[in-house]
MINU-833992 format. One line per field, with one value per residue (C-alpha): residue number from 0; x, y, z. Coordinates in nm, 2 decimals, decimal comma. Layout:
pos: c(NUM ...)
px: c(X ...)
py: c(Y ...)
pz: c(Z ...)
***
This chain:
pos: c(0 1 2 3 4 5 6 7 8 9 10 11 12 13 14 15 16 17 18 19 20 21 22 23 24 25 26 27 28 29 30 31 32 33 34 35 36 37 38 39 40 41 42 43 44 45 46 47 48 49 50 51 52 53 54 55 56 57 58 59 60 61 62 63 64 65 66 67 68 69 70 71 72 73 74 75 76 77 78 79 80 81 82 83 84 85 86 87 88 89 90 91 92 93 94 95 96 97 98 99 100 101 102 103 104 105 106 107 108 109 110 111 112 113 114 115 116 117 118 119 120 121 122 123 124 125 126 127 128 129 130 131 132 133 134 135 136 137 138 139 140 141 142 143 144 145 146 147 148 149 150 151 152 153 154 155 156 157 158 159 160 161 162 163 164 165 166 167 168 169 170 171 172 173 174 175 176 177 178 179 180 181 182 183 184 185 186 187 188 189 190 191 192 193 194 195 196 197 198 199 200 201 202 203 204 205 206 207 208 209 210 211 212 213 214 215 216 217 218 219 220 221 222 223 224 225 226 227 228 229 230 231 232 233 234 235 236 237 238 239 240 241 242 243 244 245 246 247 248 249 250 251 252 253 254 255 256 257 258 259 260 261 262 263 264 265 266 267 268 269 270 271 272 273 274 275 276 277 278 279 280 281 282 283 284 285)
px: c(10,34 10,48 10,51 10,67 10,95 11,04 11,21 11,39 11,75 11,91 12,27 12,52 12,16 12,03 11,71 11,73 11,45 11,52 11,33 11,13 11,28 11,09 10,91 11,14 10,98 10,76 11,00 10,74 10,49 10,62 10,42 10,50 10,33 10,40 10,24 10,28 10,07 10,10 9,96 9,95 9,78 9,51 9,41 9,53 9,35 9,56 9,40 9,53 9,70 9,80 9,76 9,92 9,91 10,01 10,02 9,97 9,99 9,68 9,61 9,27 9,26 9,00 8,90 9,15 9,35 9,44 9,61 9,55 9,77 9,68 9,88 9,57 9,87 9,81 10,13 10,49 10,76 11,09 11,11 10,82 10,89 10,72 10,75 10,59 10,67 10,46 10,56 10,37 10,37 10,46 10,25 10,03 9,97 9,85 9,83 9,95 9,88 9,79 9,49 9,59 9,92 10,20 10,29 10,59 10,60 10,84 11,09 11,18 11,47 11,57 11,44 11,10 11,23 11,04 11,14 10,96 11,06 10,91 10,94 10,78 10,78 10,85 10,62 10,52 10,41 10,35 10,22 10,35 10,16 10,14 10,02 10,23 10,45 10,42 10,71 10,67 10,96 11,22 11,11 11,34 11,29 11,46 11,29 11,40 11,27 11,36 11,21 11,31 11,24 11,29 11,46 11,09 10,91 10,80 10,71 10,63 10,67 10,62 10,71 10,59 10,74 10,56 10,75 10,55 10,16 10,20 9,82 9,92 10,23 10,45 10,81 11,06 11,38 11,50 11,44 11,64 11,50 11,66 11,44 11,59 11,48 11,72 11,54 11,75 11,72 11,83 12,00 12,18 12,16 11,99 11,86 11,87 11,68 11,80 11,67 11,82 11,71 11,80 11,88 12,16 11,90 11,61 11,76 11,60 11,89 12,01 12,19 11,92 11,56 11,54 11,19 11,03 10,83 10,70 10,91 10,81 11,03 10,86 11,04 10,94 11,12 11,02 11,13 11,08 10,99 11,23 10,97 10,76 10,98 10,82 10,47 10,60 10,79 10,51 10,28 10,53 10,39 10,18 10,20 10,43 10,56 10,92 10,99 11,28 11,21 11,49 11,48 11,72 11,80 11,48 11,38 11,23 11,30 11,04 11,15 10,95 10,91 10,68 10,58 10,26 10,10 9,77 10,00 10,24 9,96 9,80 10,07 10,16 9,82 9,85 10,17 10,03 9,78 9,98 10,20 9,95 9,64 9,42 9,25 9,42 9,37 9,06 9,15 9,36 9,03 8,86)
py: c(6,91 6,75 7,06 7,27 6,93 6,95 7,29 7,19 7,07 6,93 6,97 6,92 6,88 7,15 7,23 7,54 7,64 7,63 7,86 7,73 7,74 8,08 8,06 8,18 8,54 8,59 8,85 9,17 9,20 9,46 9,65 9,59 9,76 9,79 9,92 9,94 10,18 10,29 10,54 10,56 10,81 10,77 11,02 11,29 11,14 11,00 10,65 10,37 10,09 9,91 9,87 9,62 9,69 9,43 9,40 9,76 9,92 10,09 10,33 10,46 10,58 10,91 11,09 11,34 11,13 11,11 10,85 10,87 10,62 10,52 10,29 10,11 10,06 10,38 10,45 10,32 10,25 10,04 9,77 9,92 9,93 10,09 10,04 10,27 10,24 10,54 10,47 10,76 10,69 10,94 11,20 11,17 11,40 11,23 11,38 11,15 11,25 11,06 11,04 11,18 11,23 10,98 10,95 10,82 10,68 10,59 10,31 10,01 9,90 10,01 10,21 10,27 10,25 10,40 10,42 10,61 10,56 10,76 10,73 10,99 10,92 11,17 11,46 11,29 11,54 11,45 11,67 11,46 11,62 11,40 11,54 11,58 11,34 11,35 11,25 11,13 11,13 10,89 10,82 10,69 10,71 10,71 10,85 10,80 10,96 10,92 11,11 10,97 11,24 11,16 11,45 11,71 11,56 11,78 11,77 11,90 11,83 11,91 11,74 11,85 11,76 11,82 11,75 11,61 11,66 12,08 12,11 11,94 12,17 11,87 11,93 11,65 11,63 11,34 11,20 11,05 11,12 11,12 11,23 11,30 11,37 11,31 11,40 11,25 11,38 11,10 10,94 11,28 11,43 11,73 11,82 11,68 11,80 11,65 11,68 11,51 11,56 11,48 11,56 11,85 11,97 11,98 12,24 12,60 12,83 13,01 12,65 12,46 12,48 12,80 12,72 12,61 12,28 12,25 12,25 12,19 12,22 12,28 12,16 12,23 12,10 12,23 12,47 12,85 12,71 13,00 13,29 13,19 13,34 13,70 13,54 13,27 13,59 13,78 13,51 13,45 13,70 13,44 13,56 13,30 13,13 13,22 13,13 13,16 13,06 13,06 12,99 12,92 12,65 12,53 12,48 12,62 12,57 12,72 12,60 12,73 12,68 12,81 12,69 12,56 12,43 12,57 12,86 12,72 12,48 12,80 12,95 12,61 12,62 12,97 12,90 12,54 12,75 12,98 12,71 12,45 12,49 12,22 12,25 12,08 11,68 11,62 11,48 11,81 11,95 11,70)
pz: c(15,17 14,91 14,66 14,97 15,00 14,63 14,73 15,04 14,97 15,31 15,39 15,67 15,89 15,77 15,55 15,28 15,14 14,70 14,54 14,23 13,89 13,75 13,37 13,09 13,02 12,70 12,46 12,46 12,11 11,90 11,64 11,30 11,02 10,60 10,31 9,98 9,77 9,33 9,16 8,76 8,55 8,24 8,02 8,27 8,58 8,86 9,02 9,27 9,06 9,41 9,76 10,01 10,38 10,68 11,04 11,20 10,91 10,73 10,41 10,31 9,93 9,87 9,55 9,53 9,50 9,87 10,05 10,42 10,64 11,01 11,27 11,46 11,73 11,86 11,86 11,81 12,10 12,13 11,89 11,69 11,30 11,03 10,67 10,44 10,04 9,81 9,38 9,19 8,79 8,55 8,57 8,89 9,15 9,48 9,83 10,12 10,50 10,81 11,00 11,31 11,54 11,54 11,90 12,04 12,38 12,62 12,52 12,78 12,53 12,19 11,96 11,73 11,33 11,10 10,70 10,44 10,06 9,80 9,45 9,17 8,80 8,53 8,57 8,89 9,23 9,59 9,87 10,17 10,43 10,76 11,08 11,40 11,57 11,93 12,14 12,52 12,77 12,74 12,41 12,13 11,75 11,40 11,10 10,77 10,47 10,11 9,83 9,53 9,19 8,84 8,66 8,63 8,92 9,23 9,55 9,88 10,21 10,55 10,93 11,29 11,63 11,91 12,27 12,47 12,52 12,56 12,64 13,00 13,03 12,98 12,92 12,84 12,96 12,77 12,41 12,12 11,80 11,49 11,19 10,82 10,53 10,21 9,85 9,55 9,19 8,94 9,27 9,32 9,65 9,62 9,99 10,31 10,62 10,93 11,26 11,58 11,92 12,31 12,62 12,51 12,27 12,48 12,75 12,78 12,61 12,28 12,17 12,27 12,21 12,39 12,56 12,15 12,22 11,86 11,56 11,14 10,84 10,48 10,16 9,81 9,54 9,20 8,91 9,02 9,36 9,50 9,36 9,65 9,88 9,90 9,95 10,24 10,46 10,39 10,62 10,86 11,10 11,30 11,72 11,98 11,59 11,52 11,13 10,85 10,51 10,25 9,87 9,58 9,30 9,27 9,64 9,91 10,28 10,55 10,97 11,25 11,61 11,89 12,25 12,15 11,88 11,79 11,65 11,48 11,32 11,19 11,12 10,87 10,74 10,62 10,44 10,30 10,14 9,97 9,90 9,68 9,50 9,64 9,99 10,24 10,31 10,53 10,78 10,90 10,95 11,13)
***
């Protein structure tokens, strides 16, 4: 009785009930994840100088070298950030993927940030090969990658987006992703590759998506990397994948798109192959 009578306030005769005072609410935990990896080459061999990794963050190093990153979130959502650093030393070679899928999922306020910085020596080459990045409705996202080359260093890269989880005939309706890509030469823009979707972009017709739920961009920077033109259109025959590749000034851009993903994913295999030397990481076969 006297808990129920601290909320009654009595005026002009007449009792009100006073709600209680409700408990400020707890801001919601975000996921927060860095690392930091080197690489420096001896006698011709490439090897892991450094590795620093916090909060969601992590980065397993194989023989390879291979550097094989994994958000033990799960996943990323509003408010999520990532930070991801890669510094390759003159003359390395290193491979960089992620375990699995990246998934995005829906956003109750703001947006997921995720930044990329990668910087190659002279002589230096990367093969920044991460697996898919899933989006969920009313997902929201930025992605920003920077490659940053010395004047002969190489690379190659490669980004999937999958809308939605296609194996359960999901189709969003409303996203806001924004993924780019910039690659710098001595500072010097020398490529950018940028992506932005949403609603608009999501709709079924010719200036939309046109029905495609899974899109990936290649980009290879190197000298001569134009010659592989012939061999890339060559492959691009995969059925349900639509592809383009174009080449020129010592680059090479390959974009496809398909309704589901089990094609285009051969379809990227195939061309990856032609594409580097080395099998593909691991874990895209696990």
């Amino acid at each position: 009785m006297i808990e129920a009578a601290s909320f009654l306030r009595s005026e002009g005769g007449m009792s009100q009930i006073i709600a209680p005072p409700q408990p400020a609410q707890a801001p919601m935990q975000r996921s927060i994840g860095e690392i930091r990896a080197g690489y420096e080459a001896t006698s011709g061999v490439t090897r892991l100088n450094g590795l620093r990794q916090a909060g969601s963050a992590r980065a397993i190093s194989l023989p390879g070298p291979e550097l094989v990153l994994l958000n033990t979130s799960g996943g990323l959502t509003g408010g999520d950030r990532q930070d991801i650093r890669l510094s390759l030393g003159p003359g390395t070679r290193v491979t960089a993927t992620t375990q699995t899928a990246e998934r995005i999922y829906k956003s109750s306020g703001g947006q997921a940030e995720i930044t990329l910085e990668m910087t190659l020596g002279t002589g230096a080459h990367l093969d920044w090969l991460p697996q898919e990045t899933i989006l969920f409705e009313r997902s929201a996202a930025r992605r920003r990658t920077t490659f940053h080359l010395s004047p002969n260093a190489t690379c190659l890269s490669c980004e999937t987006v999958i809308l939605g989880r296609t194996a359960m005939g999901e189709v969003l309706s409303d996203v806001s992703f924004r993924d780019e890509r910039l690659f710098l030469r001595e500072n010097r823009p020398v490529h950018f590759e940028p992506l932005h979707l949403n609603a608009e972009a999501l709709r079924d017709t010719p200036a939309g998506l046109a029905g495609a739920r899974v899109l990936s961009g290649i980009v290879m920077l190197s000298p001569g990397a134009e010659d592989a033109i012939g061999p890339v259109r060559a492959l691009l025959d995969e059925p349900g994948v639509q592809g383009a590749a174009s080449g020129f000034d010592g680059r090479l851009v390959v974009r496809l798109m398909a309704k589901d993903n089990w094609p285009l994913r051969r379809q990227l295999i195939r061309l990856l192959t032609v594409l580097r030397p080395s099998p593909l990481p691991r874990v895209w076969h696990s």
